[in-house]
mmJSON file of the N, C-alpha and C atoms, coordinates in Angstrom:
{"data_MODEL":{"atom_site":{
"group_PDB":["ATOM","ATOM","ATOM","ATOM","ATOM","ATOM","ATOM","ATOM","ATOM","ATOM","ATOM","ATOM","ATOM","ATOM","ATOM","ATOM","ATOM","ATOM","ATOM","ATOM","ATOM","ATOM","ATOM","ATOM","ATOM","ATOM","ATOM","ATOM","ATOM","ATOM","ATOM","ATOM","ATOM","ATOM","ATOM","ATOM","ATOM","ATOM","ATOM","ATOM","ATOM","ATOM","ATOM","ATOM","ATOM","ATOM","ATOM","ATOM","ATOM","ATOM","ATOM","ATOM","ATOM","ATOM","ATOM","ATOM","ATOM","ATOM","ATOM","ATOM","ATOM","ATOM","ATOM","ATOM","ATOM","ATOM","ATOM","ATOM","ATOM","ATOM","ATOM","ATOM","ATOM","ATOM","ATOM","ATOM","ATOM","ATOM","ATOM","ATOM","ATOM","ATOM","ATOM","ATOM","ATOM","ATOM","ATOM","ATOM","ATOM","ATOM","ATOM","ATOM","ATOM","ATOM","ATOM","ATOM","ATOM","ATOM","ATOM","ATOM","ATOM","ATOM","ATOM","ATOM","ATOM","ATOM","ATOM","ATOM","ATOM","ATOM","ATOM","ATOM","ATOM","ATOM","ATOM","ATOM","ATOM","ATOM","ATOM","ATOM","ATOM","ATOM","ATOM","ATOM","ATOM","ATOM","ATOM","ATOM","ATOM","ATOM","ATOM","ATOM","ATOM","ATOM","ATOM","ATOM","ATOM","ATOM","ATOM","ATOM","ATOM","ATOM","ATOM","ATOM","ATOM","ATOM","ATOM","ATOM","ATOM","ATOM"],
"id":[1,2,3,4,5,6,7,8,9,10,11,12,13,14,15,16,17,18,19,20,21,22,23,24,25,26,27,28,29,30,31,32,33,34,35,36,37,38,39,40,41,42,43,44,45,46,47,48,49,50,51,52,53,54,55,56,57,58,59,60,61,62,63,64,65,66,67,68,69,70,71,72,73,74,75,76,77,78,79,80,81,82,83,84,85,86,87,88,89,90,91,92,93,94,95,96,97,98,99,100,101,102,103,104,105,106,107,108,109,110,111,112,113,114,115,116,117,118,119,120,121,122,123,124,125,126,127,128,129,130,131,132,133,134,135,136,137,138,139,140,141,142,143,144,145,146,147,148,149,150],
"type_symbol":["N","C","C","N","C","C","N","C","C","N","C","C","N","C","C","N","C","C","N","C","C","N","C","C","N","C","C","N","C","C","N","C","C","N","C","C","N","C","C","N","C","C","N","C","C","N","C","C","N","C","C","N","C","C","N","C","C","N","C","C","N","C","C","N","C","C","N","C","C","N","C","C","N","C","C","N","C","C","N","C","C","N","C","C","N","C","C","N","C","C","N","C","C","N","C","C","N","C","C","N","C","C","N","C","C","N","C","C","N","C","C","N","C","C","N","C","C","N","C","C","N","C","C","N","C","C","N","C","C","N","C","C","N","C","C","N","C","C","N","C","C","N","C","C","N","C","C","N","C","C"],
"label_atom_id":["N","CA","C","N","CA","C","N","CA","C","N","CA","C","N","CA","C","N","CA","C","N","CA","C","N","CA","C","N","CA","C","N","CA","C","N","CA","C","N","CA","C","N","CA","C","N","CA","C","N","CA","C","N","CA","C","N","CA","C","N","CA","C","N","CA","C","N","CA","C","N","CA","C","N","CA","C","N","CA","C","N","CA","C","N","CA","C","N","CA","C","N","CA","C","N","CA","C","N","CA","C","N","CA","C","N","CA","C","N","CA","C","N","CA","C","N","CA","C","N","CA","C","N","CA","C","N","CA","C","N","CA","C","N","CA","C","N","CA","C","N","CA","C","N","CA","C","N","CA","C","N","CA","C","N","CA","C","N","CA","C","N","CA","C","N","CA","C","N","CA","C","N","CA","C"],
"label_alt_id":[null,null,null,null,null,null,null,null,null,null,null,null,null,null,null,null,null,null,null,null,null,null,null,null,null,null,null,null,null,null,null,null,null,null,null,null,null,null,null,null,null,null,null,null,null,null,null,null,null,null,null,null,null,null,null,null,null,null,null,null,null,null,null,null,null,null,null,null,null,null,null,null,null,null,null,null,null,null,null,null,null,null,null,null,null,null,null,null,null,null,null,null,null,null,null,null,null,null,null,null,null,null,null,null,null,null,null,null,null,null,null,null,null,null,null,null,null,null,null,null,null,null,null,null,null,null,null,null,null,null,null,null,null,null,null,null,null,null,null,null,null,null,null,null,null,null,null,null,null,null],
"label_comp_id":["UNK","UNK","UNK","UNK","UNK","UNK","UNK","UNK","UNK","UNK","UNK","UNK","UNK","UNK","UNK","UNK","UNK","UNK","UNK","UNK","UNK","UNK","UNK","UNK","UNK","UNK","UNK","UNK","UNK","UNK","UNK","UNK","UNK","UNK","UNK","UNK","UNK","UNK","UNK","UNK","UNK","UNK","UNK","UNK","UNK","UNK","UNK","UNK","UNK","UNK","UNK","UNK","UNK","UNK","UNK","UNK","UNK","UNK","UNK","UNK","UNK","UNK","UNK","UNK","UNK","UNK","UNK","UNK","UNK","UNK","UNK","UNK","UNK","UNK","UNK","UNK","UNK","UNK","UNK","UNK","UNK","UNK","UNK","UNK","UNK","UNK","UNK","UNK","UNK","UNK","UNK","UNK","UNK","UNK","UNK","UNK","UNK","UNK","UNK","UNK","UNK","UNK","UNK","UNK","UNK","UNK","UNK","UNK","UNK","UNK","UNK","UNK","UNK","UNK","UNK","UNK","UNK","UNK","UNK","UNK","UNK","UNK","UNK","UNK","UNK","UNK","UNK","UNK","UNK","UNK","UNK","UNK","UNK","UNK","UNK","UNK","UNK","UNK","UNK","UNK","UNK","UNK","UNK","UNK","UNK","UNK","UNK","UNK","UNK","UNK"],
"label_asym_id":["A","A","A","A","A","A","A","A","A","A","A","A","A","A","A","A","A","A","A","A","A","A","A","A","A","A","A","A","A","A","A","A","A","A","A","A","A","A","A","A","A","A","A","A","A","A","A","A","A","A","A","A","A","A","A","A","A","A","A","A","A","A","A","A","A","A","A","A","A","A","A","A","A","A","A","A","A","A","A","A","A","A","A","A","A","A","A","A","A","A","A","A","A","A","A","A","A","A","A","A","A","A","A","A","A","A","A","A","A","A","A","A","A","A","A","A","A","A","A","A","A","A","A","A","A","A","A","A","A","A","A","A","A","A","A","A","A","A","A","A","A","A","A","A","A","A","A","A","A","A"],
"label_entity_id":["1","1","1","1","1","1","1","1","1","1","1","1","1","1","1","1","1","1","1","1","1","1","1","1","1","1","1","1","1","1","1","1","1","1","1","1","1","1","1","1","1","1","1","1","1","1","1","1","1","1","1","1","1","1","1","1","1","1","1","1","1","1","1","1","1","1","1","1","1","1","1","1","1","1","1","1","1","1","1","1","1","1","1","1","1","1","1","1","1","1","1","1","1","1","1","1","1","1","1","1","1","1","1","1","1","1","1","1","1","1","1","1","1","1","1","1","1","1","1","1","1","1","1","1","1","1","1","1","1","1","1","1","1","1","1","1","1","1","1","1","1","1","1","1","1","1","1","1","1","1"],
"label_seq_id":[1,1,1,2,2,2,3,3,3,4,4,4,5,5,5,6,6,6,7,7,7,8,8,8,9,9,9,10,10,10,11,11,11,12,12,12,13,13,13,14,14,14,15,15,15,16,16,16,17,17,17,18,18,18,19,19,19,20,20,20,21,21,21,22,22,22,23,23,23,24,24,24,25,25,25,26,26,26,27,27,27,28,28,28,29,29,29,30,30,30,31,31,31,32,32,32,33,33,33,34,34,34,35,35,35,36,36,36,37,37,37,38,38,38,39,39,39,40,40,40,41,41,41,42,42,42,43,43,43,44,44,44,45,45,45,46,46,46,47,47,47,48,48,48,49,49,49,50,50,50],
"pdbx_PDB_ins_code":[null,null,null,null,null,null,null,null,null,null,null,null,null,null,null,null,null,null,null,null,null,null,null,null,null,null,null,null,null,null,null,null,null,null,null,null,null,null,null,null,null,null,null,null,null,null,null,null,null,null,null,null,null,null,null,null,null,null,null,null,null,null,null,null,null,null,null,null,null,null,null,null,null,null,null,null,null,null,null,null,null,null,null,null,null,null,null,null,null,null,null,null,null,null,null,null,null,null,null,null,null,null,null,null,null,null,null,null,null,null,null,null,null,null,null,null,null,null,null,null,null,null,null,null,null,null,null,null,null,null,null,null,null,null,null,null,null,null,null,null,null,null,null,null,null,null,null,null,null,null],
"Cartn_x":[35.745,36.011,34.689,34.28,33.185,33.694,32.15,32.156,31.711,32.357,32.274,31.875,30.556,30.074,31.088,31.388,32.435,31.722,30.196,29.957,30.087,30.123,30.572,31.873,32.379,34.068,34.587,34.359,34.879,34.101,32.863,32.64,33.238,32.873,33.262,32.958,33.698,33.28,33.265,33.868,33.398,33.314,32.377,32.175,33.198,34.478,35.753,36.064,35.472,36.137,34.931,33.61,32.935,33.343,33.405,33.857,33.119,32.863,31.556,29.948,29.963,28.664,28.487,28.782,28.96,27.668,26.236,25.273,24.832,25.105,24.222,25.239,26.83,26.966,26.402,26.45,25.748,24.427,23.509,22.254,22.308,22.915,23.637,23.683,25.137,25.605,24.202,23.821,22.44,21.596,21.832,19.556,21.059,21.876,22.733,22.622,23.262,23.095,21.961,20.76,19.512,18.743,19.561,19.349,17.918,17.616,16.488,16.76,17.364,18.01,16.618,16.907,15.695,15.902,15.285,15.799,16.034,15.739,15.689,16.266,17.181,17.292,17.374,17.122,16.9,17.787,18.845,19.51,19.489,19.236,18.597,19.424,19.555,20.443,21.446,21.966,23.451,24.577,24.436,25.646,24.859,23.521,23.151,22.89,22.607,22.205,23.403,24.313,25.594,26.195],
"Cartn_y":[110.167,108.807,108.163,106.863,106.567,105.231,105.324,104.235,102.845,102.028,100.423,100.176,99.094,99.072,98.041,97.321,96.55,94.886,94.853,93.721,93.467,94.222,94.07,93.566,94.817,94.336,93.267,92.564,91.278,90.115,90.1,89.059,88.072,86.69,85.557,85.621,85.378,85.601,84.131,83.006,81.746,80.547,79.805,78.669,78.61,78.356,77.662,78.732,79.917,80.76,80.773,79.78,80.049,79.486,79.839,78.815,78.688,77.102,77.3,77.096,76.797,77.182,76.067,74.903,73.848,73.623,73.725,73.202,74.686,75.749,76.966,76.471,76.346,76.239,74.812,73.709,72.697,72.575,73.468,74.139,74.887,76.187,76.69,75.691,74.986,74.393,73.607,72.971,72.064,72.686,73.893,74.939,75.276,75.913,76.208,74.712,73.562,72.755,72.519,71.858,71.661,73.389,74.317,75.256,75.709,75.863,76.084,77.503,78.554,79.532,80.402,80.683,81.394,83.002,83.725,85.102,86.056,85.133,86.254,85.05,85.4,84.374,85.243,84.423,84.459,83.735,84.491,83.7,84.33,83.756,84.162,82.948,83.616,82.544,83.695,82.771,83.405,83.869,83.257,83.359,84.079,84.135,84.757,85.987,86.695,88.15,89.181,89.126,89.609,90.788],
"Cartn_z":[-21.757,-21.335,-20.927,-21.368,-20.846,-19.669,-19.123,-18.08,-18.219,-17.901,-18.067,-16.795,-16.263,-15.21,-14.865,-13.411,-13.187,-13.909,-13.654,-14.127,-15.541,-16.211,-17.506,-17.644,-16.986,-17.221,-16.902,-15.709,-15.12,-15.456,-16.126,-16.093,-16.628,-16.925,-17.888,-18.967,-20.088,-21.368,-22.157,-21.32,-21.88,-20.728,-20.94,-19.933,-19.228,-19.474,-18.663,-17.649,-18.052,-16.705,-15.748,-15.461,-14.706,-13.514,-12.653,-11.519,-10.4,-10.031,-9.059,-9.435,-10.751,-11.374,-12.417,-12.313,-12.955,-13.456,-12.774,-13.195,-13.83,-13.94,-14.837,-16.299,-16.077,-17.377,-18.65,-17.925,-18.159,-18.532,-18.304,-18.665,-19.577,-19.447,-20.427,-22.385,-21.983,-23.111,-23.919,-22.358,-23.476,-24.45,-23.963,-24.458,-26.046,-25.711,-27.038,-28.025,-27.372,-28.572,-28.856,-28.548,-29.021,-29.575,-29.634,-30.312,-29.801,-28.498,-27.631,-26.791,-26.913,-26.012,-25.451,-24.293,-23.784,-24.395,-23.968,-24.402,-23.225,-22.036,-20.288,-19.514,-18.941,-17.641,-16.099,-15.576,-13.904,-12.996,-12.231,-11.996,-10.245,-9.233,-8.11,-6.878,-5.54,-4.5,-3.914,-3.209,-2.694,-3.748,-5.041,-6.175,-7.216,-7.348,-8.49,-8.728,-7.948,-7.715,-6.84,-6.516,-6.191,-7.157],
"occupancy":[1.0,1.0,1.0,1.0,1.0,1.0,1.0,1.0,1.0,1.0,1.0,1.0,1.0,1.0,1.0,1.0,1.0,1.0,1.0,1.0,1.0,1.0,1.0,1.0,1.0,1.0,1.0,1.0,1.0,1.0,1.0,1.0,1.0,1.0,1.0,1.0,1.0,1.0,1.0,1.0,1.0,1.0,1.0,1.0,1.0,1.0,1.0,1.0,1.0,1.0,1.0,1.0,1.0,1.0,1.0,1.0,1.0,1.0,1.0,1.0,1.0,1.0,1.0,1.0,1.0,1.0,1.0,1.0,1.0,1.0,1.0,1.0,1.0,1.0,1.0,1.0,1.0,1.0,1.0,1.0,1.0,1.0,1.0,1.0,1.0,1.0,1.0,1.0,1.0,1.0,1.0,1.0,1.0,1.0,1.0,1.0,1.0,1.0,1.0,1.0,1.0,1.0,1.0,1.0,1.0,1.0,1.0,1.0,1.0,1.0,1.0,1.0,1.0,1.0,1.0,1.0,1.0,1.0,1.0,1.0,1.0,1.0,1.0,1.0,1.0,1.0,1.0,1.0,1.0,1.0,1.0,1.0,1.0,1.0,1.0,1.0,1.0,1.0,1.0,1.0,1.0,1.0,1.0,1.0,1.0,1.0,1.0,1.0,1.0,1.0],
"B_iso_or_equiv":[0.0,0.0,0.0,0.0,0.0,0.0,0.0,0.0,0.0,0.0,0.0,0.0,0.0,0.0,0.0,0.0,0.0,0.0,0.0,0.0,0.0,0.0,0.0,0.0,0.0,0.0,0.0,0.0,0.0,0.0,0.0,0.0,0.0,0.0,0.0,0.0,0.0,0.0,0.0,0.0,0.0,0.0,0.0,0.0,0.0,0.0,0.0,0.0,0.0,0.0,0.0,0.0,0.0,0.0,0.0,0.0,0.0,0.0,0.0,0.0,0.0,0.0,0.0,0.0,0.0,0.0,0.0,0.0,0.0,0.0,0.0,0.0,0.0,0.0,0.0,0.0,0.0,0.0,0.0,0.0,0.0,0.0,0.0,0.0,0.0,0.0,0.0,0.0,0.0,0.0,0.0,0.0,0.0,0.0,0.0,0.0,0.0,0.0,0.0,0.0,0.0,0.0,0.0,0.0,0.0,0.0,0.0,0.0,0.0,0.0,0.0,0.0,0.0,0.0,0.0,0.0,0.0,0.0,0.0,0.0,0.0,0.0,0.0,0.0,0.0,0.0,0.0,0.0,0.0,0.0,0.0,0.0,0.0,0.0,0.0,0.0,0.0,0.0,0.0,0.0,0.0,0.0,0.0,0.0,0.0,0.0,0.0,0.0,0.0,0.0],
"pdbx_formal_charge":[null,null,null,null,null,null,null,null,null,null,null,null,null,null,null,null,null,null,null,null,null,null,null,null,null,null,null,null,null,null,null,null,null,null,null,null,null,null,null,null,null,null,null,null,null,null,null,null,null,null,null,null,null,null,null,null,null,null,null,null,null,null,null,null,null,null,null,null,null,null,null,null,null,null,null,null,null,null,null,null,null,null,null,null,null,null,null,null,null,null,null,null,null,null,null,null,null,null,null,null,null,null,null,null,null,null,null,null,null,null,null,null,null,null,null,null,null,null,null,null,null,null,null,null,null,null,null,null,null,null,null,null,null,null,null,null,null,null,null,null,null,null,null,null,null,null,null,null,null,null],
"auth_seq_id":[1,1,1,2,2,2,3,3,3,4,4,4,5,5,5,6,6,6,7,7,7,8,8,8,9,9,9,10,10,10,11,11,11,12,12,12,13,13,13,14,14,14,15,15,15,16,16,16,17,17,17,18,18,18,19,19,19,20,20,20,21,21,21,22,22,22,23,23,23,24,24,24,25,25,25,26,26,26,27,27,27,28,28,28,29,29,29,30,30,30,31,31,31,32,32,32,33,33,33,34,34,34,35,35,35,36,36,36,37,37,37,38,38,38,39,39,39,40,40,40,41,41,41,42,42,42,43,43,43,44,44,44,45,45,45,46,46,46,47,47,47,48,48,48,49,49,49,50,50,50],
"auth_comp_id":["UNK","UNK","UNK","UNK","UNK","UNK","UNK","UNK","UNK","UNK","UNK","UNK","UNK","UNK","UNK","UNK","UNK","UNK","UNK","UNK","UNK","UNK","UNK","UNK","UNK","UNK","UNK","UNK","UNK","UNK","UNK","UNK","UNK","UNK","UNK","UNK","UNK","UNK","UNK","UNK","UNK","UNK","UNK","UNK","UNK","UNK","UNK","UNK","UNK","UNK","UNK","UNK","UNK","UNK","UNK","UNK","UNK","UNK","UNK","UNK","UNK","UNK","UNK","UNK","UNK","UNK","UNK","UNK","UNK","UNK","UNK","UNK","UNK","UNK","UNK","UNK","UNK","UNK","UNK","UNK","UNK","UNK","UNK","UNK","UNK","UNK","UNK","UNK","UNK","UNK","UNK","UNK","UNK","UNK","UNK","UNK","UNK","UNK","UNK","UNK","UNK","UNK","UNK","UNK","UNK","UNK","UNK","UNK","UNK","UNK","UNK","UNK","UNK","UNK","UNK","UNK","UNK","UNK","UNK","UNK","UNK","UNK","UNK","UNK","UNK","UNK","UNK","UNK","UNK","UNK","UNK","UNK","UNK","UNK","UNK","UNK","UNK","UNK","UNK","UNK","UNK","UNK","UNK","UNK","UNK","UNK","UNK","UNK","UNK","UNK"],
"auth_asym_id":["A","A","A","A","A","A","A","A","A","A","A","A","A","A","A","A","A","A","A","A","A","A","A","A","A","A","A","A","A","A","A","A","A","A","A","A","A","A","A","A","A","A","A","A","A","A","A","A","A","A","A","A","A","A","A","A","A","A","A","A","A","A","A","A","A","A","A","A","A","A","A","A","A","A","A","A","A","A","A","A","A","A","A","A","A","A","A","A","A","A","A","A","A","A","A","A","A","A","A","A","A","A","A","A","A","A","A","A","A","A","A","A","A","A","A","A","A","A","A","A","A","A","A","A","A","A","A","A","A","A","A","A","A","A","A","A","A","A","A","A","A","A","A","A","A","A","A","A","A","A"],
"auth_atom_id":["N","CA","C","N","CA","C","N","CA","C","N","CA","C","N","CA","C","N","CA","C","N","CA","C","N","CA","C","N","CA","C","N","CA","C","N","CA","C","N","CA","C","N","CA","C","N","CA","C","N","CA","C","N","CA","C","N","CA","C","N","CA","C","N","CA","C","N","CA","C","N","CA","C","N","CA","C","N","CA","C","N","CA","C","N","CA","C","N","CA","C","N","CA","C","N","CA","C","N","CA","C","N","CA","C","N","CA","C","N","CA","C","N","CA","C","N","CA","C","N","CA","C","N","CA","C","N","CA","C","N","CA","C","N","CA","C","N","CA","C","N","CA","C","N","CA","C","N","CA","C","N","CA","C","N","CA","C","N","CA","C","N","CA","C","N","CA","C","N","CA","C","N","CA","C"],
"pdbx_PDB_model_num":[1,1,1,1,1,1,1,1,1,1,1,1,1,1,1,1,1,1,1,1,1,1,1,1,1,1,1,1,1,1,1,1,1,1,1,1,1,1,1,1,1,1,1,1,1,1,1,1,1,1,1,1,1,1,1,1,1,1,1,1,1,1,1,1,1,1,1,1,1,1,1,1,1,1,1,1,1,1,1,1,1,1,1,1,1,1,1,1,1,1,1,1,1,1,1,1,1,1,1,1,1,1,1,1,1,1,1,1,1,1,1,1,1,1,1,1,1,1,1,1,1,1,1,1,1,1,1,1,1,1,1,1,1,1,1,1,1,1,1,1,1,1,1,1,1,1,1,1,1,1]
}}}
């Protein structure tokens, strides 16, 4: 049996289930349409590193 870390398992798998995070997904959507995607993000605060 293998192991699934919990952050894997629970995370969000599309914008609408982010909740709380209005401006990462909005950032997000933009860099996707103008087809600009970073390849590392940093996401740091009270909500980002948890």
């Amino acid at each position: 049996m293998s192991y699934t870390a919990l952050y894997r398992k629970f995370r969000p798998s599309k914008f609408s289930e982010m909740v709380g995070q209005e401006h990462i997904t909005d950032t997000l959507r933009k860099q996707i349409i103008a087809q600009r995607i970073g390849h590392a993000y940093l996401f740091s605060g009270g909500r980002g590193t948890r």
